[in-house]
NUVONU-352858 format. One record per residue (C-alpha): residue number from 1; residue in one letter; x, y, z. Coordinates in steps of 0.5 Angstrom, whole numbers, m for minus. Each point is the difference from the previous one (the first is absolute). Layout:
N
NUM, a, X, Y, Z
...
! end
This chain:
162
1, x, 26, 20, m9
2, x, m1, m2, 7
3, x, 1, m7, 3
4, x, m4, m2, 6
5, x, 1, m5, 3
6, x, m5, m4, 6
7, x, 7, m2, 5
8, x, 8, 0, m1
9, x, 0, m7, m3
10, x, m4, 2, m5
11, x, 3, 6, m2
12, x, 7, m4, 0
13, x, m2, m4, m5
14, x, m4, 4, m3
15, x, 8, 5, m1
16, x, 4, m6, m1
17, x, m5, m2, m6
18, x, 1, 8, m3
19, x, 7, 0, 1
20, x, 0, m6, m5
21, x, m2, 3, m7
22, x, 3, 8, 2
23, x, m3, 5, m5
24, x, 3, 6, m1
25, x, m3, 7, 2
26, x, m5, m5, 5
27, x, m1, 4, 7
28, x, m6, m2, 5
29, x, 0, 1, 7
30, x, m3, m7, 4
31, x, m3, 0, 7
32, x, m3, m6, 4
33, x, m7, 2, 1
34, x, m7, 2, m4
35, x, 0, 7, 4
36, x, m4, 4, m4
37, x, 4, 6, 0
38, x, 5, m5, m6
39, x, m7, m2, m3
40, x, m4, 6, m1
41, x, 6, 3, m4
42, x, m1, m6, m5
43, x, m4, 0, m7
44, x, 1, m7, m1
45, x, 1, m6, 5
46, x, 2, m8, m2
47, x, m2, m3, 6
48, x, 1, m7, 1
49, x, m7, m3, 2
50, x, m3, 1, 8
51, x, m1, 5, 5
52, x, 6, 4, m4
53, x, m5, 1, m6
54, x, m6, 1, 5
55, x, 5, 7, 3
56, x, 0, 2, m7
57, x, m7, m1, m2
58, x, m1, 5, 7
59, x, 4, 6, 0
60, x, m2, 0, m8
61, x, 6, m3, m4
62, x, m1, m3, m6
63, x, 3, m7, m1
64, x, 2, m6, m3
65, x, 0, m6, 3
66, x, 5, m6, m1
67, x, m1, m7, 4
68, x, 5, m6, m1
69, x, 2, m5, 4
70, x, 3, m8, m1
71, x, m4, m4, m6
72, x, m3, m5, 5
73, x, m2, 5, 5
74, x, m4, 4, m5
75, x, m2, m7, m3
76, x, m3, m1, 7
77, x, m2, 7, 2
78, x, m4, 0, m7
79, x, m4, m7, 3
80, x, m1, 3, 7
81, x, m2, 7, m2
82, x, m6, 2, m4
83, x, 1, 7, m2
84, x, 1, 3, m7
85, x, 5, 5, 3
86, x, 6, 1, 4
87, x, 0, 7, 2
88, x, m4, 2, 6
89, x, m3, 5, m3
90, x, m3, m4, m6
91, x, m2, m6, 4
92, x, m5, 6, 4
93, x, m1, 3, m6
94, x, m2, m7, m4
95, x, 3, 2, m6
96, x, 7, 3, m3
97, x, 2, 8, 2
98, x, 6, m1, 1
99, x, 5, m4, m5
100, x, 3, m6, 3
101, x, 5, m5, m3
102, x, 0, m7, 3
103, x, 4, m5, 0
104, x, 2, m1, m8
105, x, m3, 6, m1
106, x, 5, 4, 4
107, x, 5, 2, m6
108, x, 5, 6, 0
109, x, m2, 2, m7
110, x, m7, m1, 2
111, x, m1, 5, 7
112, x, 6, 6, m2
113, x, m6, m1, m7
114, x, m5, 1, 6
115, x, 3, 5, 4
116, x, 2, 4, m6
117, x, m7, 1, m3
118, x, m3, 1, 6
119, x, 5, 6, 2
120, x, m1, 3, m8
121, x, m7, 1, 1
122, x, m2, 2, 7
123, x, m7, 0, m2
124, x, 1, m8, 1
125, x, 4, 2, 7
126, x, m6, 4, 2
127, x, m7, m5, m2
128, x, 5, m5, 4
129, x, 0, 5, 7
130, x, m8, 2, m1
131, x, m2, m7, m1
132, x, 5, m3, 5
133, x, m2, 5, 6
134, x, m7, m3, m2
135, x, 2, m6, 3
136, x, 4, 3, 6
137, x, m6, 3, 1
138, x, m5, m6, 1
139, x, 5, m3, 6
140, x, m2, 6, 4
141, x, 3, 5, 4
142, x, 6, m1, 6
143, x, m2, m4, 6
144, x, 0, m7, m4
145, x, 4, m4, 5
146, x, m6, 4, 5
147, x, m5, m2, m4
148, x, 2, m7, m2
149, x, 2, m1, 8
150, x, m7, 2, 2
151, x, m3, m5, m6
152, x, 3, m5, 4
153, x, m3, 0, 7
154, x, m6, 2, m3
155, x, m1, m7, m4
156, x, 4, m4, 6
157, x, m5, 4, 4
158, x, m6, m2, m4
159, x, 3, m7, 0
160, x, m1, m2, 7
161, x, m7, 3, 0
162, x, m2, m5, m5
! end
């Protein structure tokens, strides 16, 4: 197992929550950062939803996202945000390629039943990557901040024409 974590603090938390519930024989390493050199060793990733998941979904990891936040932010969220999905990469795909547990939904039993399955049959894990890099490929090859910035002083240029 590795455990990767997006900063120090995150990390800490996330070491202080393992040291809670020891197991026996459990070793893993931990680093701070998505490197693809951690990702890339990996057969299966639970990822929390955002970019973290989009990483994966890039360098081909098959994942399950896992999404929980307070009740009434999700409440909220959930009246501001009109999306069936949660994971970046369901939400570009419009349907569900990788598992997601939200909310009430996010269960120990219910991901390690996931993550199980997904790891006995790498078929599941390998239709997961193909129709994940399906997806990575409609966003285009390097160079979106190039892109996105040249889209931007074309429009503000259109708009001082007009």
């Amino acid at each position: 197992f590795i455990l990767l974590s997006p900063n120090e603090a995150i990390q800490k938390f996330a070491l202080d929550m393992i040291a809670r519930f020891p197991a026996a024989n459990f070793s893993f390493e931990y680093n701070i950062g998505y490197a693809i050199s951690h990702l890339s060793r990996c057969a299966l990733a639970l990822v929390a939803s955002g970019t973290a998941s989009l990483e994966c979904g890039l360098v081909g990891i098959p994942q399950i996202v896992v999404y929980r936040v307070h009740p009434v932010t999700f409440w909220v969220g959930r009246r501001v945000v009109k999306v069936k999905h949660l994971s970046m990469l369901n939400v570009i795909a419009n349907e569900a390629i990788v598992p997601e547990f939200i909310q009430d939904n996010l269960t120990p039993h219910a991901v390690a039943q996931e993550a199980l399955d997904l790891l006995n049959h790498p078929q599941r894990r390998e239709m997961m990557k193909k129709r994940v890099a399906g997806i990575v490929a409609t966003l285009g090859g390097p160079g979106a901040s190039k892109r996105a910035a040249e889209a931007i002083l074309l429009e503000s240029a259109f708009a001082t024409v007009s």
